[in-house]
N, C-alpha and C positions, 0 to 999 in steps of 0.2 A: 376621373377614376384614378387618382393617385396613389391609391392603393391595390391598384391588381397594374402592375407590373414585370416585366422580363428582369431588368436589371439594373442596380441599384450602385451607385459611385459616389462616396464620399470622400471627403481628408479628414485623416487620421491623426486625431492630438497627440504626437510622439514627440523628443526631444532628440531621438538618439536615429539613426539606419539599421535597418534589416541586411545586417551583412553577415549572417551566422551560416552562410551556405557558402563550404567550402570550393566551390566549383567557382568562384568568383573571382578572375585575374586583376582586373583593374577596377578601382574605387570610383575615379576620377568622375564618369560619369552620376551616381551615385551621390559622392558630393555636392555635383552641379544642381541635379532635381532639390537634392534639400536645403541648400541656398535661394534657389528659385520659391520656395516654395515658405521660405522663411523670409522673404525680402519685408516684407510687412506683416500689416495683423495675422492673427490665426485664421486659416481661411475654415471657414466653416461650411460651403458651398457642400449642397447634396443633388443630386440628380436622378433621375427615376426615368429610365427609358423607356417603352411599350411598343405595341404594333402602331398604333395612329400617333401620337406624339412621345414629347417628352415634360418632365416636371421639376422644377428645381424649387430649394428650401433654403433660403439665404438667412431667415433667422428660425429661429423655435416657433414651428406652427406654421408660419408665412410661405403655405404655398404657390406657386404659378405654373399654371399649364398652359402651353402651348402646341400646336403642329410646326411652329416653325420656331428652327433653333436660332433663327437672326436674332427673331425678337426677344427670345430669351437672354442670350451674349447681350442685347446692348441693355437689357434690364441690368445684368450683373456689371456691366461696364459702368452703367450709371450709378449703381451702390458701393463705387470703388470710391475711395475718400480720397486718394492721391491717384498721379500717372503712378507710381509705382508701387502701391499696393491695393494690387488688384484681389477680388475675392476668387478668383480661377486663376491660379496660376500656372496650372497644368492643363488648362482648356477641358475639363470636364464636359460640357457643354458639347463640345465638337467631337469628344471621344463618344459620347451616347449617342450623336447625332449619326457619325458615323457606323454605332453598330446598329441602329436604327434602319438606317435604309441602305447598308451591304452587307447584314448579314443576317437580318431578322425578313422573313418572306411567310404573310400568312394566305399564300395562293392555297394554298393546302384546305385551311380553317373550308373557307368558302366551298371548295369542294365535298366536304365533308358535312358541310350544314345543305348544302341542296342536295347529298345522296340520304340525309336522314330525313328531309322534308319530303322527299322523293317516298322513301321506304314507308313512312308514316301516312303517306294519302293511301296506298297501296293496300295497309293493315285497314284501314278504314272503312273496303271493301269487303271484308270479312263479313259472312254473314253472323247474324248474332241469335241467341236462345228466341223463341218463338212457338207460341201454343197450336196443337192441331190436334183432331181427332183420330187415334184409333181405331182398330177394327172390333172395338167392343161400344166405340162412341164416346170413352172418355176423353178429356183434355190433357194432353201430355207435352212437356217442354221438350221440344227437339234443338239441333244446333247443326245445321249442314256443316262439311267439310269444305273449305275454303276452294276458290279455283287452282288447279293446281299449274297454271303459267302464273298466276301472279304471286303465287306460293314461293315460287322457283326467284321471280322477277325480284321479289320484296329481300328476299334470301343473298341474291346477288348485290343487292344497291345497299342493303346494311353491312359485307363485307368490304364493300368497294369503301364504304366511309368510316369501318373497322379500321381496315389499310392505311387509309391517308390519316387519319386519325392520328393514329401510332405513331408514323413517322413523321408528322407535325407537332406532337408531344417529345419523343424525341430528340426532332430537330432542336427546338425553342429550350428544351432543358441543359442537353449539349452547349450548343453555340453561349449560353448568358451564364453556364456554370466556368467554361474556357476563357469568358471575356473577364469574367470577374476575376478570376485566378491571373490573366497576364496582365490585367492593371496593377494588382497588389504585386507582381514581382517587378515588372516593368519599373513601376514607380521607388523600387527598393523600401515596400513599406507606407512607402506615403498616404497614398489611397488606400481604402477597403470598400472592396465590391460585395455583394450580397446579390441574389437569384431573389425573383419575387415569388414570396411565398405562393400566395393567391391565385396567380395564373398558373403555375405550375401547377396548382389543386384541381382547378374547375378544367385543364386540358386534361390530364389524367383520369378523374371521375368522368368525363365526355366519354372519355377513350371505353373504361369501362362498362359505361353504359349502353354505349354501342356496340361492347361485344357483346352484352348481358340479351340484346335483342335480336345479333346474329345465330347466338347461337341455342335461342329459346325457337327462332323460325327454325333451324336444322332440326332440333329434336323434334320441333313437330310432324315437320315434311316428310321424316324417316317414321314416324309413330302411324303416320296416317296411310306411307304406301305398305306398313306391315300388316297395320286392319285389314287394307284391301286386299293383301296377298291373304293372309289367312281363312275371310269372308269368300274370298274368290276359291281356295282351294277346297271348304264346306261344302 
């Protein structure tokens, strides 16, 4: 799935440094990355990092994914035409890897997928439209009103994964919009990071749909203790 990713590291075809930020004392370092970075060919090295692996694009199209970024490095190590020009000159590779498994955590996700698995068996119990006879003998659709503990219960475990939801959406937009932002300054320009569109989509829409059914159970819960309060005070 190298297309629903967190974040996204390329090198940037520039000839020149990103030094138009006045806040900037010394070059030196600066220099060094775009020496480094110029020692050989244009490095054209992409990577794509996500919660289970990562994916690199060494030419136009030619993707490879892996869970392990060894074997990615020595993929790229082996497409290196000389010792000194390597197509990762700034170990992109090790930079994804590294925000891969110290800063990307989808403990959260899982939580959040067994309280709506949870919440969805729960709705399931719901009794449904059903014919019965009247006191005149006709057939009429009736529809009981739900139990009201698992009213409550279904109510609580689609907040609970409202909650983690949010802040695993969040989290993952945070941390891969920061990571992208200090590679492109860090590198003075060199690299450009990008957020992956995709998962940021489908965690957001989650999010929203999770609320869309906390708080369609609220309005009922409150809809239905009003009938009984009004029924009861008739």
């Amino acid at each position: 799935m190298r297309d629903v990713y967190l974040l996204s590291l390329q090198y940037k075809d520039i000839s020149s440094l990103a030094l138009s930020d006045s806040s900037i004392v010394s070059t030196d370092i600066a220099h060094a990355v775009q020496n480094i970075t110029k020692s050989g060919d244009e490095p054209t090295l992409q990577v794509r990092a996500g919660y289970m692996g990562l994916c690199i694009m060494l030419t136009d199209g030619d993707w490879v994914c892996s869970t392990s970024a060894s074997s990615l490095a020595n993929i790229v190590k082996l497409s290196s035409n000389a010792a000194n020009d390597t197509r990762d000159p700034l170990n992109l590779v090790s930079i994804a890897n590294n925000f891969k498994e110290d800063i990307v955590f989808d403990g959260l996700l899982f939580i959040v997928v067994a309280a709506a698995a949870i919440c969805f068996l729960m709705l399931a119990t719901f009794p449904g439209w059903h014919e019965e006879l009247d006191e005149t003998g006709s057939d009429v659709e009736i529809k009981p009103f739900p139990s009201r503990p698992v009213s409550h219960a279904a109510l609580a475990t689609s907040a609970v994964g409202f909650s983690f939801g949010l802040i695993a959406a969040l989290w993952q937009h945070i941390n891969s919009a920061a990571a992208a932002s200090m590679a492109e300054k860090l590198s003075y320009g060199q690299i450009t990071g990008h957020v992956g569109p995709a998962a940021m989509a489908f965690g957001w829409i989650g999010v929203v749909l999770i609320g869309v059914v906390a708080h369609g159970l609220l309005v009922m819960i409150m809809s239905i203790s009003l009938i009984r309060k009004l029924t009861y005070d008739e």
